[in-house]
Residue, then its C-alpha position, 0 to 999 in steps of 0.5 A: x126534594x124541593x128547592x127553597x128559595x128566599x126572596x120575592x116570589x116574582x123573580x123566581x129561578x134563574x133563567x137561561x135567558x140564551x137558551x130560551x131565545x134560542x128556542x123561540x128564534x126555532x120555533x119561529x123558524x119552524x112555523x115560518x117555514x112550515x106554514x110555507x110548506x103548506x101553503x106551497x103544497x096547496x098551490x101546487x095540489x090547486x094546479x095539478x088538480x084544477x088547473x090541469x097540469x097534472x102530477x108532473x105539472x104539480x109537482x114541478x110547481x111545488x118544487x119552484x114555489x118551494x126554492x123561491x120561498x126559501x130563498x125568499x124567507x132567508 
């Protein structure tokens, strides 16, 4: 059943304090480099698509921005 808790209604339960900055230290990893992701992936579809280089062109273009962002993002 429930639990009942006695005192002031603002403090609530006890919190995982260790837990929850974890968690939110990968969820700002995760965004951080999935928005990366993105971003290199739309560059590279840009030059392989509209700046002529092809698949190939595109894909190598993904792969470099992709290494450098994250070298860059460590």
């Amino acid at each position: 059943m429930a639990e009942h808790h006695t005192g002031p209604v603002e403090t609530g339960a006890p919190m995982d304090y260790k837990e929850h900055e974890q968690t939110y230290n990968m969820f700002i990893a995760g965004t951080k480099y999935g928005t990366m992701l993105l971003v290199v992936l739309l560059l590279a579809m840009t030059a392989g698509f509209f700046g002529g280089a092809g698949l190939l062109g595109g894909l190598f273009v993904f792969i470099v921005l992709l290494a450098a962002g994250i070298f860059l993002f460590r």
